[in-house]
C-alpha positions in Angstrom: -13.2 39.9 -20.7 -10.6 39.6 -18.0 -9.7 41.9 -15.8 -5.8 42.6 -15.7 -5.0 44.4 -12.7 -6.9 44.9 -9.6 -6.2 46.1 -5.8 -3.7 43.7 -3.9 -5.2 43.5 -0.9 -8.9 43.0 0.0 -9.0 45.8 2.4 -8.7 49.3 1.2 -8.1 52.6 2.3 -10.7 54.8 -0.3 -8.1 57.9 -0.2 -5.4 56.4 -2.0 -6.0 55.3 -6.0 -8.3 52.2 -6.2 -6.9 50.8 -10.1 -9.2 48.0 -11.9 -7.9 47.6 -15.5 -9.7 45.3 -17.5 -9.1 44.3 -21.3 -11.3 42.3 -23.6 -8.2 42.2 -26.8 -10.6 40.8 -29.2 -13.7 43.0 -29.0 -11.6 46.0 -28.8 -10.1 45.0 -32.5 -12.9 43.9 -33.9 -15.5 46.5 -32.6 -16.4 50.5 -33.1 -17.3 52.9 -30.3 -16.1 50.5 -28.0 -16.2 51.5 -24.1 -16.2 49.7 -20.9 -18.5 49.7 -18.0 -17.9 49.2 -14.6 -21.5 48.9 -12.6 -20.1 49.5 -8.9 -21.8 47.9 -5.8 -20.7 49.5 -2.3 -23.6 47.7 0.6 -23.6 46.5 4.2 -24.3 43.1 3.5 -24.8 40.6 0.9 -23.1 43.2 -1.7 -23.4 41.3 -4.7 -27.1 41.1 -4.6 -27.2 44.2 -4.1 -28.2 47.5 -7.0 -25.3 49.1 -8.2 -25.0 52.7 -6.9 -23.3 54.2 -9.9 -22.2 53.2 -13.3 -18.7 54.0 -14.9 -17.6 54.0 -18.1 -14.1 54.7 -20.1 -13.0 54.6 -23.4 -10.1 51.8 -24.3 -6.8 53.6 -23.8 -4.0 53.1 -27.1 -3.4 49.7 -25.6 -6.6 48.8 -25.8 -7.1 48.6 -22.1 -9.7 50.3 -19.8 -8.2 52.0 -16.8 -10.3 52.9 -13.8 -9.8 54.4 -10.9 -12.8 54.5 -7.8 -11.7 56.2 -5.4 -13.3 59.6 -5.9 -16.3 57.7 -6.6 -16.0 55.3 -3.2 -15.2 58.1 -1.0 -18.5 59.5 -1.2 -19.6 55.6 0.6 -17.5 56.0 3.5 -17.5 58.6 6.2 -16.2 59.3 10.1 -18.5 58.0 13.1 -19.8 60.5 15.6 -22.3 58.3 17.4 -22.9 55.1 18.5 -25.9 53.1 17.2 -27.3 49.5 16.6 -24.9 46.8 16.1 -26.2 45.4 12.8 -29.4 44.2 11.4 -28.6 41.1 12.3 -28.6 42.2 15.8 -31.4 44.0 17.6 -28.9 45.2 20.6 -26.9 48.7 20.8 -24.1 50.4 22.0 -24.9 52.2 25.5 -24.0 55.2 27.6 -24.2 54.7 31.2 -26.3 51.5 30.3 -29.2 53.3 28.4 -28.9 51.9 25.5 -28.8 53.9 22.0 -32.4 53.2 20.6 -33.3 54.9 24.1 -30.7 57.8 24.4 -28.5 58.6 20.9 -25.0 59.1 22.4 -21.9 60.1 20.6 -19.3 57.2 19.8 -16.5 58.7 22.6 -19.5 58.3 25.3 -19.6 54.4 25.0 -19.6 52.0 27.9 -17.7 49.4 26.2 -18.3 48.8 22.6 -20.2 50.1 19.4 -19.9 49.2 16.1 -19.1 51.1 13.2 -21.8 52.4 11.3 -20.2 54.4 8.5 -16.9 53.9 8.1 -16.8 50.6 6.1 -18.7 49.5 3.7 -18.8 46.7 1.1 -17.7 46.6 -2.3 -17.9 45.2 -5.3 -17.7 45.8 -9.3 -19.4 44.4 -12.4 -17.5 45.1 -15.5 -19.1 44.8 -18.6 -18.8 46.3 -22.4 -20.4 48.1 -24.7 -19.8 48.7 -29.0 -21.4 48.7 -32.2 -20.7 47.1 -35.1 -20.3 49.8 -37.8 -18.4 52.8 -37.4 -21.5 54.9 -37.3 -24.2 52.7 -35.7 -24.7 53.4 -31.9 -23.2 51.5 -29.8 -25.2 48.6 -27.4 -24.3 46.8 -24.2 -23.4 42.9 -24.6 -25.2 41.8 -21.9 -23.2 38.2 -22.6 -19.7 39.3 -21.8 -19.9 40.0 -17.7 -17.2 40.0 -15.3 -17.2 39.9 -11.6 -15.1 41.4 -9.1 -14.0 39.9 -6.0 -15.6 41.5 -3.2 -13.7 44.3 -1.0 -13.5 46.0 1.9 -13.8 49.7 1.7 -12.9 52.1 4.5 -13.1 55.8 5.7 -8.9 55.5 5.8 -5.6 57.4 4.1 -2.5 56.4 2.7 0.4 59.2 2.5 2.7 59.8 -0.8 5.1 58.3 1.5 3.8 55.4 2.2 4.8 52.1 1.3 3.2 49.9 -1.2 3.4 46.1 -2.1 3.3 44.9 -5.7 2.6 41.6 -6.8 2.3 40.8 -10.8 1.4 44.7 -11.2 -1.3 44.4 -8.3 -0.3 46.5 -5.5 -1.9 47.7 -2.6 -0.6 48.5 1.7 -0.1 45.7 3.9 -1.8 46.4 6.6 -0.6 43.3 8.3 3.2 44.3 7.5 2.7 47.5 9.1 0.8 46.0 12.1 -2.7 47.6 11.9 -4.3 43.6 11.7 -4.8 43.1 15.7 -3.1 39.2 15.1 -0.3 39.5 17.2 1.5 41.7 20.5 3.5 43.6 17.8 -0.1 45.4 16.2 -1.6 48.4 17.0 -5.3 50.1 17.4 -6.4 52.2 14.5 -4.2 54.7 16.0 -0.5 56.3 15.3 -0.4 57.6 18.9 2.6 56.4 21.4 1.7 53.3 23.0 2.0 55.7 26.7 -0.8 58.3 27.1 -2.2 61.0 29.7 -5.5 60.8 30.9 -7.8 62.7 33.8 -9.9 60.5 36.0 -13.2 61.6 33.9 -11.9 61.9 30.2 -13.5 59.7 27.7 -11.1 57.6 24.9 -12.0 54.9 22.2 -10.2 52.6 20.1 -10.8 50.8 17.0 -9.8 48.1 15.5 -10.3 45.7 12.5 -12.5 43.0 13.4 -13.9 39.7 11.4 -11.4 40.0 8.5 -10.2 36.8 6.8 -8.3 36.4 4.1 -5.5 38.5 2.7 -5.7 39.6 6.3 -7.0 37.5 9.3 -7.5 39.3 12.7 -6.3 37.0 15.9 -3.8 35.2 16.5 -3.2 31.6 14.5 -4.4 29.6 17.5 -7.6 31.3 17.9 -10.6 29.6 16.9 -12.4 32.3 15.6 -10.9 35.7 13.9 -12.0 38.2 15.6 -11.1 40.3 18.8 -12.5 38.4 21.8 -12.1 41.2 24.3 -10.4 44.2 25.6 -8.2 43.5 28.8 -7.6 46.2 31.5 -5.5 45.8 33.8 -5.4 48.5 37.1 -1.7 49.1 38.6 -1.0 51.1 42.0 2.7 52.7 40.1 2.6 54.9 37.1 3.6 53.5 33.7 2.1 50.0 34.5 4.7 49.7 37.1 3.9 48.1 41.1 1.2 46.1 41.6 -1.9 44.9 39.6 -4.8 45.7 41.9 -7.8 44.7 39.7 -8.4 42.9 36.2 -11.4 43.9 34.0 -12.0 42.2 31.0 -14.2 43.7 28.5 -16.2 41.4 26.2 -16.8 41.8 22.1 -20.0 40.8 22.4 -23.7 42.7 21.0 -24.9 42.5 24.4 -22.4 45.0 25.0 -22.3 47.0 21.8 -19.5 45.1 19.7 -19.8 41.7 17.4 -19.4 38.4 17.7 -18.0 35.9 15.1 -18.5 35.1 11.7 -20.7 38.0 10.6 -20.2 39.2 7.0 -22.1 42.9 7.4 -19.4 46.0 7.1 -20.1 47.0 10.9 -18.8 43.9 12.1 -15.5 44.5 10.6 -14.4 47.7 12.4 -15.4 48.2 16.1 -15.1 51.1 18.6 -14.0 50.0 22.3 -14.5 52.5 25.5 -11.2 52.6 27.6 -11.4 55.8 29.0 -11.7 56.4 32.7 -14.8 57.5 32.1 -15.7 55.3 29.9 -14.6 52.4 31.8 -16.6 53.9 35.6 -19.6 53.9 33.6 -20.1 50.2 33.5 -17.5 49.3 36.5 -16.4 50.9 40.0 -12.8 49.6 41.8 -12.6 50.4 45.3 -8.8 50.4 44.8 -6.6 53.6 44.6 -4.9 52.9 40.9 -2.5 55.5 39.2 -2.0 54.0 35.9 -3.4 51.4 34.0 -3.0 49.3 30.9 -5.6 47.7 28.0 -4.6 44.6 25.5 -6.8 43.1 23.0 -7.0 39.2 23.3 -8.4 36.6 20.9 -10.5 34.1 21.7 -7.2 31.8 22.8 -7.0 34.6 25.8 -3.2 35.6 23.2 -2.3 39.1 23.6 -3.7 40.4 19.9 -2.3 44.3 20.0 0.4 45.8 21.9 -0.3 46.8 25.4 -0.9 50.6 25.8 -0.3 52.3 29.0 -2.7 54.8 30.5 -1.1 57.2 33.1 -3.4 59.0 35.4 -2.6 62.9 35.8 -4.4 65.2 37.9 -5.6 68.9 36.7 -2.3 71.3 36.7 -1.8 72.8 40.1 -1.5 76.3 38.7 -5.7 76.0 37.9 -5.1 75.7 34.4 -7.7 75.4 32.4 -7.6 71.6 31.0 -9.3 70.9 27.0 -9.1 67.8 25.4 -9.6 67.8 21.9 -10.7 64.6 20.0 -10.1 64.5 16.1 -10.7 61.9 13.2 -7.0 60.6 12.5 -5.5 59.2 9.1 -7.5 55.6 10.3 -10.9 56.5 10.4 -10.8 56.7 13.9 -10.6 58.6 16.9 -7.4 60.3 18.7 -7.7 62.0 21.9 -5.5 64.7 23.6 -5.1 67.1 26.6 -4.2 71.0 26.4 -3.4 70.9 30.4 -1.3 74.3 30.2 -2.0 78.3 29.9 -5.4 78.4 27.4 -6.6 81.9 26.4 -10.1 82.7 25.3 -10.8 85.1 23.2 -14.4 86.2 21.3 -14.1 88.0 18.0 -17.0 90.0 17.2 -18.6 91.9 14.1 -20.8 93.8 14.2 -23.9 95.6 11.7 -24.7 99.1 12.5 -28.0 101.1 11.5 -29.1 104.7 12.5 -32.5 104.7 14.0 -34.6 107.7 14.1 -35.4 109.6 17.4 -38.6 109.9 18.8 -42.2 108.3 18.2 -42.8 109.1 14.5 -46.0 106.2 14.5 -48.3 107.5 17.7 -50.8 110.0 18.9 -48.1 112.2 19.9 -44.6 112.7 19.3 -42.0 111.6 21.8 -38.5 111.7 22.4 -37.6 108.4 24.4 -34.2 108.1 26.1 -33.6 104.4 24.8 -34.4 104.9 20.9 -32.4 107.5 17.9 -28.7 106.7 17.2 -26.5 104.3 16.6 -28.0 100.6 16.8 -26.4 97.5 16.1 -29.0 95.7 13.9 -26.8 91.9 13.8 -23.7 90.9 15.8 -21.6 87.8 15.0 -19.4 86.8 17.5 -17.1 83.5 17.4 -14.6 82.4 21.0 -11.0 81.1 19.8 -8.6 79.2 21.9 -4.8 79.3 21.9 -4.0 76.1 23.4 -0.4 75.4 25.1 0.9 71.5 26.0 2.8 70.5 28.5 6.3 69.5 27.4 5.9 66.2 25.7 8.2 63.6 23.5 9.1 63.5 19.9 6.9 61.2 19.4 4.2 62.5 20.8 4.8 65.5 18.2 5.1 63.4 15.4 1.8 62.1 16.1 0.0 65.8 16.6 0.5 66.6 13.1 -2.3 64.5 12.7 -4.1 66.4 14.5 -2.8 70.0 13.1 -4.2 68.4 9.3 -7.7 66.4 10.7 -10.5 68.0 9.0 -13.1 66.8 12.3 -11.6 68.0 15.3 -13.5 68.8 18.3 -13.7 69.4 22.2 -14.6 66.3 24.1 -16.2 67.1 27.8 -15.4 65.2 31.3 -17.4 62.9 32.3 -20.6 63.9 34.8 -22.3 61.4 37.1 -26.0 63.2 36.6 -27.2 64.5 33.1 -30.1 65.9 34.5 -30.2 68.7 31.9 -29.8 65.8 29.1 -26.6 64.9 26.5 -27.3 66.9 23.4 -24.6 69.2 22.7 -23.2 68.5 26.0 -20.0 66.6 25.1 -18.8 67.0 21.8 -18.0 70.5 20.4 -16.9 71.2 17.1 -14.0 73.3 15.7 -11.8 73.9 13.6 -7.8 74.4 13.5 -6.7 78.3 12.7 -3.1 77.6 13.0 -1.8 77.8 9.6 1.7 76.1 10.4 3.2 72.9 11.8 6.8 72.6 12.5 7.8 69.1 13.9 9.8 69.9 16.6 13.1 67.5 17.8 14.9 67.2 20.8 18.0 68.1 19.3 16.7 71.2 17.7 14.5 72.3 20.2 15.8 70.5 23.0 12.3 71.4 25.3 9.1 70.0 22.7 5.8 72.6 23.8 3.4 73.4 20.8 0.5 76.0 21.0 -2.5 75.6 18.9 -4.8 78.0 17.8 -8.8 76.8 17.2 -12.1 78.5 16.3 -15.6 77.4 17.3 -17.4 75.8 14.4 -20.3 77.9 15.5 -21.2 81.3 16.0 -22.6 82.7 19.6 -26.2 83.5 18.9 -27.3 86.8 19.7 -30.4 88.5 19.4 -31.2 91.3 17.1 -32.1 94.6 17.9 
């Protein structure tokens, strides 16, 4: 058995097709009822020792080739992370929020002090291929448990690949170079896990992560080629008295990859290892560090282990709530990486709650006493159940072209939700405190351009995932 074609690259997207082909020309000639058999292996560790999770199987097309695609299958493996959590089983340390660690006080993922790894969004993969036949037309076909082949192993993760987007192909084997298209953090061209601009807004108590790939070799090695080890060392922050990164640097923090701070250290072969969240938010960052200098803007870099600049440098600008009182939201939602964008609604936001309601006529008077009475509060019209759910029209500020180019994302995410400020005391606790979920009600997104629109301002429409509870009467 041999198997003909397979993904180019070791690390894969699951929404995008996921083609094995595998032939076995002599069996398929010679043999009835023939069908092959894919046993597929998705794990956190050590996934070729692991039990298969499902078993495929497909029927030799008129080539005599058996065509499979896994990606239906593998989606069901990987999925978005909402909370923080242990760093692996190798590791008995865990992300934090405000240093209680997550054994202690489950936090969501955008509430990290400085690192957490992922915990759902990779996984490992690989796939067994065998064959099964009989030897007479009508007999029933058996496995041959002698004719085995391996795959290589693979990285699977919770990520998308548009129509649009541009493939590789090598000898039929094709796949997205994440490299090309500067998603490896190796050099100061790549980015995060993140389409946004490399300039962003942000309020003094607004939480933001990043992710990144982290512990890949191979096809794909994160650092940079003089770095000892390939992984992301640490996340650099740097504090500037101008806006845009401009004036002077007035502090230096250096956040570490390490598990005593939620992230991963080197040469780990477990699926969270190889993508990690980072906390650079402002209020992310005073969680875990306090500058006694006034800074308006500031900027973050991943470095290797060679202190080289591994990402491009991303500028934080520090904006103040409108001065009109506007209402400020900032709505979080899972983009086409399997992370986590962030953005603020800082203009007019209207409220809204739509109700429905259940109405029953109750009789007047007490029909089951003594004595009949007529009571002022019972008879009429009674509403037996009310369902009520609060929308938001949301309204930006005027922002760039590519800033609007990147909210589509946003517009098509099927996880969005509002993301609270920062508080110094939780005294009441964190559940349900900062993450709210909705969803998107506008049915349209036109990209708007400066040349057609000259002014770019988008409104936005969302729902509450959840209905107001109300009692019953």
């Amino acid at each position: 058995m041999n198997i003909r074609q397979k993904p180019l690259f070791s690390v894969i997207p699951v929404y995008q097709p996921i083609i094995f082909v595998v032939e076995d020309d002599q069996l398929t000639a010679t043999k009835f009822n023939v069908k092959f058999i894919a046993k597929v292996r998705v794990a956190k560790t050590n996934v070729a020792q692991q039990q298969h999770v499902v078993t495929l199987k497909v029927s030799p097309n008129g080539r005599g080739k058996g065509i499979f695609d896994f990606s239906k299958v593998l989606q069901s493996y990987v999925t978005s992370d909402n909370l923080g959590g242990k760093v692996s089983d190798a590791h008995n340390k865990f992300s934090t929020f405000k240093s209680n660690p997550f054994n202690d006080l489950e936090h969501p993922i955008h509430v990290i002090d400085q690192f957490a790894t992922n915990q759902n969004t990779v996984r490992l993969l690989q796939i067994e291929f065998g064959i099964q036949y009989s030897n007479a037309e009508n007999d029933a076909p058996q496995i041959d448990d002698s004719v085995v082949k391996q795959s290589d192993e693979f990285i699977i993760y919770n990520g998308t690949l548009q129509e649009d987007d541009v493939l590789q192909t090598i000898n039929d084997d094709f796949g997205y170079n994440l490299d090309i298209f500067n998603y490896i953090a190796n050099d100061d061209n790549a980015k995060f896990l993140t389409d946004c601009p490399t300039t962003l807004e942000i309020g003094l108590n607004d939480y933001h992560t990043v992710a990144f790939f982290n512990n890949l070799e191979g096809d794909f090695n994160t650092a940079g080629s003089g770095a000892s080890n390939t992984h992301v060392r640490r996340i650099q922050i740097n504090f500037y008295d101008g806006l845009d990164g401009t004036g002077s640097i007035v502090h230096t923090k250096n956040i570490v990859n390490l598990p005593t701070f939620g992230g991963i250290g080197v040469s780990h072969q477990n699926s969270n290892s190889k993508l990690v969240f980072s906390g650079v938010g402002t209020a992310n960052i005073k969680q875990h560090f306090t500058t006694t200098s006034t800074f308006k803007s500031y900027k973050i870099q991943a470095q290797d282990d060679n202190d080289d600049p591994i990402t491009q440098s991303y500028t934080f600008n520090i904006v103040e709530n409108d001065c009109k009182g506007f209402e400020k939201l900032r709505l979080t939602w899972l983009n086409r990486h399997g992370a986590w964008d962030y953005f603020n609604f800082t203009k007019k936001n209207i409220r809204t709650v739509n109700t429905t309601r259940k109405n029953f006529q109750q009789l007047k008077g007490t029909w089951n006493e003594d004595n009949f009475k007529l009571r002022g509060y019972k008879g009429g019209t009674k509403t037996f159940r009310t369902n009520s759910k609060e929308t938001i029209s949301l309204n930006t500020d005027f922002i760039t072209e590519e800033t609007a180019i990147w909210l589509e994302q946003l517009f098509t995410s099927p996880e969005v939700y509002i993301l609270s400020e920062h508080e110094t005391l939780d005294t009441g606790g964190i559940g349900r405190k900062y993450v709210t979920p909705v969803v998107i009600k506008s049915q349209t997104y036109t990209r708007q351009t400066k040349a057609n629109d000259k002014l770019i301002q988008y409104s936005l429409e969302i729902e509450m995932s959840k209905n107001k509870v109300i009692q019953h009467a």
